[in-house]
C-alpha positions in Angstrom: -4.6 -58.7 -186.9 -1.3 -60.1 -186.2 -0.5 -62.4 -183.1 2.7 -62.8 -182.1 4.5 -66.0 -180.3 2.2 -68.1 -178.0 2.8 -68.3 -174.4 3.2 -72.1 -172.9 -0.3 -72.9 -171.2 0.8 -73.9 -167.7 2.5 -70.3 -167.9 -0.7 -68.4 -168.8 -3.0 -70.8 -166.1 -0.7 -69.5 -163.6 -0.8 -65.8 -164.4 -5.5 -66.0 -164.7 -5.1 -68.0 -161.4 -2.8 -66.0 -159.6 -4.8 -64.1 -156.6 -4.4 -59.6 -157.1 -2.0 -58.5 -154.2 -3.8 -56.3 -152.4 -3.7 -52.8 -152.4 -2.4 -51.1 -148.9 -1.6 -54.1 -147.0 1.2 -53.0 -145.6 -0.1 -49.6 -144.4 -2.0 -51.5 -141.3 1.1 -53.0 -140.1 3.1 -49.6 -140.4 0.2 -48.0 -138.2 0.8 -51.0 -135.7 4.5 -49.6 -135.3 6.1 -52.6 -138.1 8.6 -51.1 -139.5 9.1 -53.5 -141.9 9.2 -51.9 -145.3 6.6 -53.9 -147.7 7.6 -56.5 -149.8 8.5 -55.3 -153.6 5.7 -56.6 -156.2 7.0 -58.6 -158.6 5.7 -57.0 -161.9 4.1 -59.6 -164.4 3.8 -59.4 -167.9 0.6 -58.1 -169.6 -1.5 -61.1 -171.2 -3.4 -60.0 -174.3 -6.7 -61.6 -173.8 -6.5 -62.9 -178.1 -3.3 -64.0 -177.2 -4.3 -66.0 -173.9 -7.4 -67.4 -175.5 -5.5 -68.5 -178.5 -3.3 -69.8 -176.2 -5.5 -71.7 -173.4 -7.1 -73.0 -177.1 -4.2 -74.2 -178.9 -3.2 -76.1 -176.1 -4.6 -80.1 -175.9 -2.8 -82.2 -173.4 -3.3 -85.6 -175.7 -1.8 -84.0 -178.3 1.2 -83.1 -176.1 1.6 -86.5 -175.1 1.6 -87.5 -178.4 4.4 -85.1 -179.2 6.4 -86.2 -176.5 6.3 -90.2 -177.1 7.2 -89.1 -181.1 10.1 -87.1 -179.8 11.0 -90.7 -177.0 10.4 -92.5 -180.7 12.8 -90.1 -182.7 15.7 -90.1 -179.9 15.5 -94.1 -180.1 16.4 -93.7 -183.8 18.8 -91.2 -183.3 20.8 -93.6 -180.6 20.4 -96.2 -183.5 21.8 -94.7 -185.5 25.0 -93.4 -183.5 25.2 -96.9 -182.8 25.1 -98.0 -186.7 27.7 -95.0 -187.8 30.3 -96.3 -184.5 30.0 -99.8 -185.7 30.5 -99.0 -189.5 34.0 -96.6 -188.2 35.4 -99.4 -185.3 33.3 -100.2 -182.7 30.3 -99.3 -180.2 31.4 -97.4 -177.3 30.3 -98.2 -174.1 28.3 -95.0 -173.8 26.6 -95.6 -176.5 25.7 -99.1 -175.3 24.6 -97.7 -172.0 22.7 -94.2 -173.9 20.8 -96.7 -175.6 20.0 -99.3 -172.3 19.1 -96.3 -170.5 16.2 -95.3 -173.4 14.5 -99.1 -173.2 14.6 -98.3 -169.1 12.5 -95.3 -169.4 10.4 -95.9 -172.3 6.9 -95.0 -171.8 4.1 -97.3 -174.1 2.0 -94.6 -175.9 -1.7 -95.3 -176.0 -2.3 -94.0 -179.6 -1.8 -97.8 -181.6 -0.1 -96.4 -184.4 2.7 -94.8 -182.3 3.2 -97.9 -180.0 3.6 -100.2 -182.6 6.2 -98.0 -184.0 7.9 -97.1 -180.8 7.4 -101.3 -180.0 9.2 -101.7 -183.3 12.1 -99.5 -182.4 12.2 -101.0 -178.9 12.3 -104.2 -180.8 15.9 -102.9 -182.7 17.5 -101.5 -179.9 17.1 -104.6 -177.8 18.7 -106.5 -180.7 21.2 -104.2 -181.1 21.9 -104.5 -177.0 21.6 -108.7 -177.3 24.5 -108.3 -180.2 26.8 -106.9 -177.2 25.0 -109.3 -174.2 23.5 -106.7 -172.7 19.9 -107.4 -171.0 17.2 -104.6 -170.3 
């Protein structure tokens, strides 16, 4: 048995909890003397029951936040070391400066302690990095 891609959860909880148009509604209001012609029914995708349970199974929202504060992590890094290749050809741009102000702004503490202290140690840099230009976040 093969399964092909998996469909985002949100996207599958939609489609189970979507209420079935029903059937003939519009042939009460045409007897009434409506002649409005019935609304066109948006035709949805089958969901393969495998699919949806491997899906709705696959899908844990702590791991996802997990993803997403590696991912804030990884972007930190990747500002960093914009920043570090700018330096090494001229100078930091004020862009960059500003990229990397708005990333402390928004940064999110993750509640796993392995992955704040590495997202606290990256902080940590780009704050540096920011002091080195006298700019406070």
């Amino acid at each position: 048995m093969r399964i092909g891609t998996l469909l985002p959860a949100p996207a599958i909880l939609a489609a189970i909890t979507r209420k079935p148009a029903l059937l003939g509604a519009g042939e009460g209001q045409a007897a009434a003397g409506e002649s409005a012609p019935p609304a066109p029914v948006q035709p949805t995708p089958p969901l393969g029951s495998v699919q949806m349970l491997v899906t709705l199974a696959a899908y844990d929202p702590d791991k996802e936040r997990r993803r997403k504060m590696a991912e804030q992590g990884a972007e930190g890094l990747d500002e960093l070391e914009a920043l570090q290749v700018e330096l090494a050809t001229g100078g930091a741009t004020p862009d960059r400066l500003e990229e990397l102000a708005e990333w402390v702004a928004q940064l999110e503490q993750p509640t796993d302690p392995v992955l704040a202290s590495i997202v606290a140690d990256i902080e940590l840099r780009v704050r540096v990095e920011l002091a080195k230009f006298d700019i406070e976040v």
